[in-house]
C-alpha positions in Angstrom: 0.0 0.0 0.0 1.1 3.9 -1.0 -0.8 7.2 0.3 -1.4 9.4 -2.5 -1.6 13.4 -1.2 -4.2 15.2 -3.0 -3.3 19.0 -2.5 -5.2 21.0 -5.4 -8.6 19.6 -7.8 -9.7 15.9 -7.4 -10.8 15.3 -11.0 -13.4 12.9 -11.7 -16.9 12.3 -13.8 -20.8 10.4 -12.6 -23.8 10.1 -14.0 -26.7 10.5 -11.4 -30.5 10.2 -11.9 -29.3 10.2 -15.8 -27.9 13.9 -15.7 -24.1 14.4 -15.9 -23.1 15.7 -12.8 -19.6 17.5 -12.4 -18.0 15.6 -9.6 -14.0 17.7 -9.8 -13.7 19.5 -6.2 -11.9 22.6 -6.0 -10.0 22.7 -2.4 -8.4 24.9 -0.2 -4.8 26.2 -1.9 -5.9 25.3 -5.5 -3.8 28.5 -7.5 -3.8 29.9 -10.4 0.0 31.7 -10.8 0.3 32.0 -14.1 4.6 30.9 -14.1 3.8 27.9 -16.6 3.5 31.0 -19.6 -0.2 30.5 -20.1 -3.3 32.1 -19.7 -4.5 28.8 -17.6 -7.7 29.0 -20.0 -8.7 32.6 -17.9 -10.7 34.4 -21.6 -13.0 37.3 -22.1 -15.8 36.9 -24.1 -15.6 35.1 -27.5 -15.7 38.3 -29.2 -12.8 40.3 -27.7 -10.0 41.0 -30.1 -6.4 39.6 -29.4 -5.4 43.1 -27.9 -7.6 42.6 -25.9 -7.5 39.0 -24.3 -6.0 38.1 -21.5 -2.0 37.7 -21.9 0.9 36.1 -19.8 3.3 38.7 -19.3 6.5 38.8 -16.8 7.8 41.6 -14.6 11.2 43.2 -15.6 13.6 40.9 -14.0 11.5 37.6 -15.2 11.3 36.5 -11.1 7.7 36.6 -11.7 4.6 36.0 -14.0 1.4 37.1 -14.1 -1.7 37.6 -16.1 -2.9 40.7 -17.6 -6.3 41.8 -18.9 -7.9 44.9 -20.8 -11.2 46.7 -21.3 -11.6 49.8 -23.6 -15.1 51.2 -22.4 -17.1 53.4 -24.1 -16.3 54.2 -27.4 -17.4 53.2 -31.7 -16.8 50.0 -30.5 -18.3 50.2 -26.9 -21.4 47.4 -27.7 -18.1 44.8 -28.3 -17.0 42.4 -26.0 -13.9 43.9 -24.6 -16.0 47.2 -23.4 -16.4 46.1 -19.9 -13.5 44.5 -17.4 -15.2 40.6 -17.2 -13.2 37.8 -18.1 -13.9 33.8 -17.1 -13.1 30.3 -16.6 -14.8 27.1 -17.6 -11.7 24.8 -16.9 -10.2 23.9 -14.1 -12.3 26.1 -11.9 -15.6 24.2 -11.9 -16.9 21.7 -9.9 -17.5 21.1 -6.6 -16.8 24.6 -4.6 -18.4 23.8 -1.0 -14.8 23.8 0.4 -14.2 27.2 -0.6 -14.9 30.7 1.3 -13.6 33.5 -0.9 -11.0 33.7 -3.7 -8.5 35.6 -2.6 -5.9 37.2 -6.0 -3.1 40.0 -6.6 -4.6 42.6 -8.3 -3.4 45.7 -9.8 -5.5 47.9 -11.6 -4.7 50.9 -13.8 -7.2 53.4 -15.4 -7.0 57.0 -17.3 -11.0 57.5 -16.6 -11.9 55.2 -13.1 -10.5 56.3 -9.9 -11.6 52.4 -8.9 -12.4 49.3 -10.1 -15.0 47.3 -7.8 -14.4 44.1 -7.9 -17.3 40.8 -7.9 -17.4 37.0 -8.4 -20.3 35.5 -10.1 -20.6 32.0 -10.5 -22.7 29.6 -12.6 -24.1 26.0 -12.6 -24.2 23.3 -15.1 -28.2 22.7 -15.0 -29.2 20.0 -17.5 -32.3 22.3 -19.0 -29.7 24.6 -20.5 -31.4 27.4 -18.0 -28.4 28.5 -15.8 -29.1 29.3 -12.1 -26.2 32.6 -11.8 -25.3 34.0 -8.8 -22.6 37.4 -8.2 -21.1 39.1 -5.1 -23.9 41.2 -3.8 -20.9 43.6 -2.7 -18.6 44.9 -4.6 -14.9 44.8 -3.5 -13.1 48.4 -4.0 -9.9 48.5 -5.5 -8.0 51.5 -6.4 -6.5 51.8 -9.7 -3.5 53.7 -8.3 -0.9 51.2 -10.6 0.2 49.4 -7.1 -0.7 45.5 -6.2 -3.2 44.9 -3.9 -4.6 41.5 -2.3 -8.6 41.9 -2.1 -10.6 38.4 -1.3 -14.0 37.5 -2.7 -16.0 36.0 -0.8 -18.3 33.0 -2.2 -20.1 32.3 1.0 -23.5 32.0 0.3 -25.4 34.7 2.1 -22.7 37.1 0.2 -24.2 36.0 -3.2 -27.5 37.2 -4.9 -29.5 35.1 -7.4 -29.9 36.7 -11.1 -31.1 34.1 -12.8 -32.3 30.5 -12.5 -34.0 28.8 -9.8 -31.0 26.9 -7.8 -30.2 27.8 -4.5 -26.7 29.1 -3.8 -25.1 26.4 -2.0 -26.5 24.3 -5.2 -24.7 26.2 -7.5 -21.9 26.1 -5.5 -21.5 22.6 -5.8 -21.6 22.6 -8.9 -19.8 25.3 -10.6 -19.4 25.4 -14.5 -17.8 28.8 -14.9 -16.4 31.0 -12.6 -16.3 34.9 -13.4 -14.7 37.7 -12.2 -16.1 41.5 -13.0 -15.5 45.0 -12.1 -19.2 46.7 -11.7 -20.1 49.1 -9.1 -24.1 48.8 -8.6 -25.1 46.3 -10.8 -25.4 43.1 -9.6 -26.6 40.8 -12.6 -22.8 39.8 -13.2 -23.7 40.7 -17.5 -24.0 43.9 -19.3 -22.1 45.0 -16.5 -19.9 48.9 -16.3 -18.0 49.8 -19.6 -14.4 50.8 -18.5 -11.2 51.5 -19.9 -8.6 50.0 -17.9 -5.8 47.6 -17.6 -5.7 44.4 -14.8 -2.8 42.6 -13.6 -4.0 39.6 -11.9 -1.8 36.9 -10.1 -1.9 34.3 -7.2 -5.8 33.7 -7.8 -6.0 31.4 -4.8 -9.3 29.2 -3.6 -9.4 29.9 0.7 -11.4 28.1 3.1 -12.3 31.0 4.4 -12.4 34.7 4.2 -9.0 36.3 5.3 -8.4 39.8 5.8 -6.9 41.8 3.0 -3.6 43.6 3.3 -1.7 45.7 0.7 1.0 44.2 -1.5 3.6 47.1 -2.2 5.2 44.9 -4.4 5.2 42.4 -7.2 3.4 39.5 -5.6 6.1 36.3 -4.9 5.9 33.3 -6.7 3.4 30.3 -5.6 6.0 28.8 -4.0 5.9 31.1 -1.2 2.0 31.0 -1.5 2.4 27.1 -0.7 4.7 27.5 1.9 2.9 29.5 3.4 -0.1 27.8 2.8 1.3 24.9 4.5 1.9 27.1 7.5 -1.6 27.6 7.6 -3.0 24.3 7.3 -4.4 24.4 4.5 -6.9 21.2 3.7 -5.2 17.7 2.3 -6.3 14.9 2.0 -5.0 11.6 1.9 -5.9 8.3 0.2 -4.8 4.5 0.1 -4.4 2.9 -3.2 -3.0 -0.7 -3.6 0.3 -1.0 -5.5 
């Protein structure tokens, strides 16, 4: 016999009552941060022009990557996707959240028109009937777009979320995710059609939490995940352990 540690996204697929259910849980230290070179599958809206999709980009001295996204706001084009700061995942962040308390992410924003950017989650299930149950941060997180790094955490508890559409519950759609969005809007709270900005987001260290931690100010490029596992590992941060057979 061998124990296998299972740190990150158990990864698996059943069928129940006939519906395909997802069955991959998202745990406690799962991170996105972005030092494989890719985009790990973050997108805007199928629409967006290259300029404006999310890129992998490194800091001067290469010690650290990170990811980078773009809105341009109002304008000729201002109908396009691209217009408003929204981009997604429908990868490896869907599933089973339950374990999960916020999202907690390195942010740096930078804007020639917005003082801030106000951050949201919104979340969406995977309901057979093709109607979506969707569910966003009914507040929004401020974050200043003064060009410096900031750590802001989003919470995904689910008296912090508010229903726009569909019937589930939110602890339903939070065990079964199927995309994962995260917006800048600052009163509306349907998680589309949401504020058309212009600015530029630095994103890093997207991190799944157990629970909601408080935020502090990064002054400077956030560290590599290493460090984020470390000190994860300090923390306790959830593993769990199973017995195959050899």
């Amino acid at each position: 016999m061998k124990s296998v540690t299972i740190k990150l996204v158990l990864l698996s697929t059943l069928f129940l009552k006939g519906t395909l259910v997802s069955a991959s849980v998202v745990f406690p230290g799962y991170i996105d941060d972005f030092e494989n070179g890719t985009t790990n599958s973050w997108v805007m809206g199928p629409k967006a022009n290259s300029d404006l999709a999310p890129k992998n980009l490194a800091n001067e001295d290469e010690s650290n990557r990170f990811l980078k996204v773009n809105s341009f706001g109002e304008g000729a084009n201002g109908r396009d996707a691209g217009s408003r700061m929204v981009f997604y995942n429908e990868n490896q962040w869907t599933g089973d959240f339950s374990q999960i308390g916020s999202i907690s992410l390195n942010v740096k924003a930078e804007s020639s028109t917005e003082e801030y950017l106000y951050m949201r989650l919104a979340i969406y299930d995977t309901a057979a009937t093709g109607v979506y149950s969707r569910y966003v941060s009914t507040q929004h997180q401020p974050l200043k777009a003064d060009g410096a790094w900031h750590l802001i955490n989003l919470s995904l508890a689910a008296e912090d979320l508010t229903r726009f559409r569909g019937e589930e519950s939110a602890d339903e759609v939070l065990r079964n995710v199927s995309h994962l969005r995260i917006l800048s809007s600052k009163d509306n709270i349907s998680g589309w059609g949401v504020d058309k900005i212009s600015a530029t987001l630095s994103i890093d260290n997207i991190t799944a939490m157990p629970t909601i931690p408080q935020n502090q100010v990064i002054t400077t490029v956030p560290l590599p995940a290493s460090f984020w596992f470390m000190l994860s590992a300090l923390m306790g941060i959830l593993k769990i352990s199973i017995k195959v057979k050899d």
